[in-house]
C-alpha positions in Angstrom: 31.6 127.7 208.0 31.0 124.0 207.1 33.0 124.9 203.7 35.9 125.6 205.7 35.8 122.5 207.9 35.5 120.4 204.7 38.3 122.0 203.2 40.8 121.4 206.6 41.2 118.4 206.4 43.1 118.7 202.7 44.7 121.9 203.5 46.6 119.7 206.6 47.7 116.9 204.4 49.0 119.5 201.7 51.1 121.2 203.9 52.3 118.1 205.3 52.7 116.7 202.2 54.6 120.0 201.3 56.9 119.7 204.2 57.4 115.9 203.8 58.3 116.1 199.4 60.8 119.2 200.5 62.6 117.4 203.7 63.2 114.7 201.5 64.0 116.3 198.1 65.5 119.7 199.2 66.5 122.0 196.8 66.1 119.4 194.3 62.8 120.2 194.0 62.0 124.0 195.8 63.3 125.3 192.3 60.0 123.3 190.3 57.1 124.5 192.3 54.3 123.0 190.4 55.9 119.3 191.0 56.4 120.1 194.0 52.3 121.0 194.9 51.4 117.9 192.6 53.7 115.3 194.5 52.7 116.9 197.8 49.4 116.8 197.5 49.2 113.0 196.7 51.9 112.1 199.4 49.8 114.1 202.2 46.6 112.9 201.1 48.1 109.7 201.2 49.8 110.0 204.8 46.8 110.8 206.7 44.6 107.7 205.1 47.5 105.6 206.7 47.2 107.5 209.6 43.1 107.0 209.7 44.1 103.5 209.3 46.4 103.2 212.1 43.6 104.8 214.1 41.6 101.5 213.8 44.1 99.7 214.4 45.2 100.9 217.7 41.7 101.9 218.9 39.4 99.8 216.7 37.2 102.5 216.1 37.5 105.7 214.3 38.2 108.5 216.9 38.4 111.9 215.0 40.4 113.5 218.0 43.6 110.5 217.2 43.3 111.4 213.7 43.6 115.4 214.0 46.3 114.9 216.9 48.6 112.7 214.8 48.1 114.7 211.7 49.2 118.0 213.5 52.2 116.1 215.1 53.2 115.3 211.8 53.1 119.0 210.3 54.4 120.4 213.4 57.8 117.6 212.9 57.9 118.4 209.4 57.8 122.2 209.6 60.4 121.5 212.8 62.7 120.2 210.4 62.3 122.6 207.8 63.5 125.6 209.6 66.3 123.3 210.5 67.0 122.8 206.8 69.8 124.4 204.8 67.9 126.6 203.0 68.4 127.3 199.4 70.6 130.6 198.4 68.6 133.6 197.2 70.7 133.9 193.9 69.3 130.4 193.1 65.5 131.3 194.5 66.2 134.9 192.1 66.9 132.6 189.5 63.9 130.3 189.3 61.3 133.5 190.1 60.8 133.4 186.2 60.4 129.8 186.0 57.3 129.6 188.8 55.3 132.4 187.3 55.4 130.1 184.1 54.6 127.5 186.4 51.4 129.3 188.3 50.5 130.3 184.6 49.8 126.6 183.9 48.3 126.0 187.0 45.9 128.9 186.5 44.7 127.4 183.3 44.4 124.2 184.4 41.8 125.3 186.5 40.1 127.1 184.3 39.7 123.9 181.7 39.1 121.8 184.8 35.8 123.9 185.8 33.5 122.2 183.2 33.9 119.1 185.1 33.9 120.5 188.7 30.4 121.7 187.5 29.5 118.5 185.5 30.1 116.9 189.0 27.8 118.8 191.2 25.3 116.9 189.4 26.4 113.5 190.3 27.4 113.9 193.8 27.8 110.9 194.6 29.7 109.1 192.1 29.1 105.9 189.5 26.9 103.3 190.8 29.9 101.0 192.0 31.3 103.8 193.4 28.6 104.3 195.9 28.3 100.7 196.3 32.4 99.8 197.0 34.1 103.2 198.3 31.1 105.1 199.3 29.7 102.5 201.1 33.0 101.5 203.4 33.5 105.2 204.2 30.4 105.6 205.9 30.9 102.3 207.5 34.2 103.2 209.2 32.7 106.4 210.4 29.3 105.6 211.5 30.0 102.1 212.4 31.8 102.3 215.7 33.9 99.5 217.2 31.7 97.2 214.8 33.7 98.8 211.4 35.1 95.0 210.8 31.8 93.6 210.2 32.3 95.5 206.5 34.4 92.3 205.6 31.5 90.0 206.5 31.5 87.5 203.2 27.3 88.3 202.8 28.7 92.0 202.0 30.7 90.3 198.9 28.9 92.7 195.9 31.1 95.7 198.3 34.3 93.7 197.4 34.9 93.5 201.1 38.8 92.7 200.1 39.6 95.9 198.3 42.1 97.7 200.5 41.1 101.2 201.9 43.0 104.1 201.5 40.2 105.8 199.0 37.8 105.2 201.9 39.8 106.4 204.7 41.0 109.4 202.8 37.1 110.0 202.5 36.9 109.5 206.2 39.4 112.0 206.8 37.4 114.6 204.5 34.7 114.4 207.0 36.5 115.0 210.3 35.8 118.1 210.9 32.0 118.3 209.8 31.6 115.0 211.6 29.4 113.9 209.1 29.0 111.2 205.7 28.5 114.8 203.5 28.7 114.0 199.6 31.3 116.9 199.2 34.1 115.0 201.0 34.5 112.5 198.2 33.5 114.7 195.7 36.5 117.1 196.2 38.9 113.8 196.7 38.4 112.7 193.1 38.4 116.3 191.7 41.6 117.2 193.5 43.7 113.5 192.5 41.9 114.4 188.2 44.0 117.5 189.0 47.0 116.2 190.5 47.6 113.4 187.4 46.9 116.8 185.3 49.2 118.7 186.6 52.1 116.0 187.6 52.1 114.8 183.9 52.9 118.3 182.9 55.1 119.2 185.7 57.3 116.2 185.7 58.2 116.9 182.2 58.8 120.7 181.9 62.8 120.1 183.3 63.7 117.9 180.0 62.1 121.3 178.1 59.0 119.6 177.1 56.5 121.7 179.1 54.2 122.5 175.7 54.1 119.3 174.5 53.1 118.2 177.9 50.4 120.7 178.4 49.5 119.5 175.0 49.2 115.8 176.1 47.0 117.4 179.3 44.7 119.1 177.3 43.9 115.9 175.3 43.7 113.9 178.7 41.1 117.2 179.3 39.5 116.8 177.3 38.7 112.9 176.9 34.7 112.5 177.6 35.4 109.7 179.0 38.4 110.6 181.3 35.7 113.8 182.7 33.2 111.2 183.5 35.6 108.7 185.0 36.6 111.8 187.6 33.5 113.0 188.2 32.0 109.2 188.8 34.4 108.9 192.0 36.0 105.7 191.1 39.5 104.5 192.5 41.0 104.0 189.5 42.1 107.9 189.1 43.4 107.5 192.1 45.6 104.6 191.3 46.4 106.3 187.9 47.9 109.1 190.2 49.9 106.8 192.5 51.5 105.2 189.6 52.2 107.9 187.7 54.2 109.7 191.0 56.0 106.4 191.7 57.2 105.9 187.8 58.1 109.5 187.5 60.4 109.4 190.6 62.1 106.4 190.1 63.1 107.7 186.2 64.1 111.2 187.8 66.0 109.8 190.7 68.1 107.7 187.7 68.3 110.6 185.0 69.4 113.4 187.8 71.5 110.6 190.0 69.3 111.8 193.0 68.8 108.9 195.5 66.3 111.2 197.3 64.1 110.7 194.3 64.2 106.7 194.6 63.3 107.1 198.2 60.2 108.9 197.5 59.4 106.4 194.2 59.2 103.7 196.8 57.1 105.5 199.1 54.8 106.4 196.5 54.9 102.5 195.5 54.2 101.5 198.7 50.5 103.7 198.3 50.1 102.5 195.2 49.8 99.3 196.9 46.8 100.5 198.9 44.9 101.6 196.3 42.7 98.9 194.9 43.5 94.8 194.1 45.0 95.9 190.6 46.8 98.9 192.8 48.9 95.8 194.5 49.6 94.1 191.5 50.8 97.3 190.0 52.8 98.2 193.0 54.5 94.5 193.3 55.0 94.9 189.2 56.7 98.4 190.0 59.1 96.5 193.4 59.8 93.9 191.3 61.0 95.5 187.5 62.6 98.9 189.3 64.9 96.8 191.8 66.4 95.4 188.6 66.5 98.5 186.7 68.3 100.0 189.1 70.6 96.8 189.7 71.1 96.9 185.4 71.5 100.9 185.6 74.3 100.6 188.4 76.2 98.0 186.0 76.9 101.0 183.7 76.8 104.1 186.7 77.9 105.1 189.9 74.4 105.9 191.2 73.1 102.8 193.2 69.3 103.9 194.1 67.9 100.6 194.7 68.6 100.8 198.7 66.8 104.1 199.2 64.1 103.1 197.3 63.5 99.3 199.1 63.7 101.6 202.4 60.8 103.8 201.0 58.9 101.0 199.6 59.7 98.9 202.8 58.3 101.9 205.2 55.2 102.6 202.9 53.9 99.1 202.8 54.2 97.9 206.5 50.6 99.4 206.8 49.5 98.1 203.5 51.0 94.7 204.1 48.9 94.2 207.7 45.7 94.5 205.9 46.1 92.1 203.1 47.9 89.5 205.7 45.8 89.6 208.4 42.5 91.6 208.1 41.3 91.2 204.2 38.7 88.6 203.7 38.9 85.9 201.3 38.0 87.4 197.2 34.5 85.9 196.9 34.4 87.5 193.1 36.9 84.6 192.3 36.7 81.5 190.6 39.8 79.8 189.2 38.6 78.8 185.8 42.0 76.5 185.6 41.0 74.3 188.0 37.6 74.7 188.3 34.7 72.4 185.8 31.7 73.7 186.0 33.0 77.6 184.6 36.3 76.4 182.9 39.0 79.1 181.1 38.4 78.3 177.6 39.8 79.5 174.1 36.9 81.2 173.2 37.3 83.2 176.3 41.0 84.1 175.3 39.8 85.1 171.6 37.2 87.1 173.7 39.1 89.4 175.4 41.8 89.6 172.5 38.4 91.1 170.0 36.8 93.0 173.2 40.4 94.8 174.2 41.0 95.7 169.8 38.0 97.5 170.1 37.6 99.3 173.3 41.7 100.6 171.7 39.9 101.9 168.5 37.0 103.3 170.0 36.6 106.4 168.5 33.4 107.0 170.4 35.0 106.8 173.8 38.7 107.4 173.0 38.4 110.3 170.4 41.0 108.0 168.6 43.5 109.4 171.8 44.9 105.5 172.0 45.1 105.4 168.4 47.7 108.5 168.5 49.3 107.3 171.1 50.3 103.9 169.5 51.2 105.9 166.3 53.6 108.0 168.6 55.3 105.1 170.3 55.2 103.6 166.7 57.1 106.2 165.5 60.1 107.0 168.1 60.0 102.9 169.2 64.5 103.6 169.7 63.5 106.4 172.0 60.8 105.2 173.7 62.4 101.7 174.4 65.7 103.6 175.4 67.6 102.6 178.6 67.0 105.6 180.2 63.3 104.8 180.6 62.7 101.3 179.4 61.3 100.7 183.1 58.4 102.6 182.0 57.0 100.0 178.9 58.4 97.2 180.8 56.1 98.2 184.0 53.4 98.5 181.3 53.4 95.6 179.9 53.8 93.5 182.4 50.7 94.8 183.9 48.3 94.5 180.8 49.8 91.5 180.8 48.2 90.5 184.4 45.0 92.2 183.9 44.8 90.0 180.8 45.7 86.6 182.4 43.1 87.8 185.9 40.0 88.0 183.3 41.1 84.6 181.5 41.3 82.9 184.5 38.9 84.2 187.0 35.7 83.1 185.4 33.4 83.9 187.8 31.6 86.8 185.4 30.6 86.9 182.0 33.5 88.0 180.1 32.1 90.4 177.9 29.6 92.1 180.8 32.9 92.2 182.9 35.1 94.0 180.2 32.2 96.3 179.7 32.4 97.6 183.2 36.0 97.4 184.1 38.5 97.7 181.1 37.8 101.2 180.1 38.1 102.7 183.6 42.0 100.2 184.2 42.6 101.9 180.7 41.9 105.7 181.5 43.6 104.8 184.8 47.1 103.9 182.6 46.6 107.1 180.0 48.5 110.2 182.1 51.7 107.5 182.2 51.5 106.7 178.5 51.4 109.8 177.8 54.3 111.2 179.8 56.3 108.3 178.6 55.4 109.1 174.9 55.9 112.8 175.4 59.1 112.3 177.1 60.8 109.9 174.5 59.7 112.7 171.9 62.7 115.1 170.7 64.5 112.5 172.9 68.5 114.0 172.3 67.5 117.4 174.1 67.0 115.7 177.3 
């Protein structure tokens, strides 16, 4: 019994994520079943964390009651407005029968690969040690803590990084509605399920342009990355973010390579929880705002398709929630110290040359990476006209510019030891980035058959 009622919780945000990803996409995306499941999952997951959040909000305590009622609400509007739908023409359902067995096959696999780790992880229930101490630690807080929840931001609580936002944490809280209690199998299955919804996106997004093998190839070496396993089973945020990016990119590119302004809406929605994520989750997501609006202002130059109002609506609705914590309710980042301005812990060059050496060989780590960077850089190397075409230059450039950040934040903020600081955080914002290198590299491959 207390397996079902920790499984509820999910089962109501993937069908109201399902719901949601159809209303908005339509047929567009009925006929690809697999992306379908893998966009819904994340996009219902995500929902009901803003809906927790709003919870506190509105009654400043969490009340598990609120949270059930509005989740239902939700699915029972959605499903309302499905049976109002158009609904797509048997011929065309006929047609695509084929196509989803293919699809389930994957799927099936997939979960046969991913039960090594699932097993792995029954023997670290409860995550890395920063895990327990950051998202661990605020779920518990917002569900035990009552109407005192906001005394997680108090500045003596700074090794908790009481500014990271909260969506991981209220997702968690979610997981434990129904059992009412701070179980270890509520974020267990959270970071199992997003491991195998960046699995299955990255090789779901790209079986349409007839790359399906190549993707399940790329999967398979994600698979099967030690260090990607551990990362997953160790509970941090950062395959959550991975996720969130990797949905928002791969929507935006599809809602410019199919002309399908439905696509840019839900690229901005996905943005916009991106931006709830973690600190580097808002960078990322103001990165993504910022380079999309002018790809699609550059795209429309050349084409008739104008996405970038749809997806400012999406981004606009999915970061009003966001945008309330980090305005009004975040507490100043006591891990900072502005090494530009500051004397006594300056930014220096040796600290530049630092994290140029560290980054080289955390890349060419062969113990960690099972040379998987390596073959990526060869790959991009080797089709750099296709993967720096129009079509998806958004992609690199959204890349970039964020290694780019990451790389300024740890010169400047000089608050850690450099080299203890990349030892603890660079790998895990690296294996958070690998599922959209490799769609990007797999995608530009056999580029003219697209």
């Amino acid at each position: 019994m207390k397996t079902i009622l920790l499984i509820l919780p999910f089962l109501i945000s993937f069908f109201n994520g399902l719901c949601i990803v159809t209303l908005i996409l339509g047929d567009e995306i009925r006929s690809h079943k697999l992306l379908h499941f893998s966009l819904a999952g994340g996009l219902g997951l995500g929902l009901s964390g803003f809906v927790g959040y709003f919870n506190f909000l509105v009654l400043d305590r969490y009340n598990p009651n609120f949270q059930i009622t509005i989740n239902l609400i939700i699915l029972g509007l959605a499903f309302l407005g499905l049976l109002l739908s158009p609904k797509q023409e048997a011929a065309a359902m006929e047609a695509n029968k084929q196509k989803w067995w293919w699809e389930i096959s994957y799927l099936a696999l997939f979960l046969v690969l991913f039960a090594p780790i699932y097993y792995i992880a029954s023997f670290y229930p409860y995550g890395g040690w920063d895990s327990w101490a950051v998202w661990h630690f605020k779920s518990r807080f917002m569900l035990l803590s009552g109407d005192a929840w906001r005394n997680m931001f108090d500045p003596l609580l700074w090794r908790s990084s009481p500014h990271y936002p909260l969506l991981l944490p209220l997702i968690n809280v979610w997981g434990w509605t129904f059992v009412k209690e701070p179980t270890f199998y509520g974020p267990m299955i959270t970071s199992i399920l997003y491991t195998l919804l960046s699995l299955t996106l990255l090789v779901s997004s790209l079986m349409p342009f007839k790359k399906d093998k190549f993707a399940f190839l790329g999967s398979c070496l994600l698979i099967s990355s030690p260090f990607y396993g551990r990362t997953a089973i160790s509970q941090y945020a950062d395959i959550f973010l991975g996720y969130y990016l990797l949905a928002a990119l791969v929507c935006i590119v599809y809602s410019v390579l199919r002309k399908k302004k439905r696509f840019a809406l839900l690229g901005g929605i996905f943005t916009g929880l991106l931006s709830f994520s973690k600190p580097e989750g808002l960078a990322a997501a103001l990165i993504v705002l910022g380079i999309a609006t002018a790809y699609y202002l550059i795209y429309a130059r050349t084409s008739s398709f104008k996405g970038v109002i749809p997806f400012g609506v999406g981004s606009a609705m999915a970061m009003i929630l966001p945008l309330t914590f980090y305005l009004f309710i975040t507490p100043e980042n006591m891990t900072m110290a502005n090494g530009l301005v500051s004397k006594s812990d300056p930014s220096t060059w040796l600290r530049f040359k630092t994290i140029l050496a560290y980054s080289l060989v955390e890349f060419l780590s062969i113990k960690k990476w099972k040379g998987l960077w390596v073959l990526i850089f060869i790959l991009v190397l080797a089709n750099l006209k296709r993967c720096f075409s129009k079509e998806i230059a958004l992609i690199p450039a959204v890349l970039a510019s964020y290694g780019l950040l990451v790389g300024l934040y740890y010169l400047i903020n000089t608050r850690f030891e450099i080299l203890w600081w990349m030892g603890v955080s660079l790998d895990r914002i690296l294996g958070s980035l690998i599922p959209v290198f490799l769609w990007w590299v797999i995608y530009a491959y056999n580029w003219k058959r697209t």
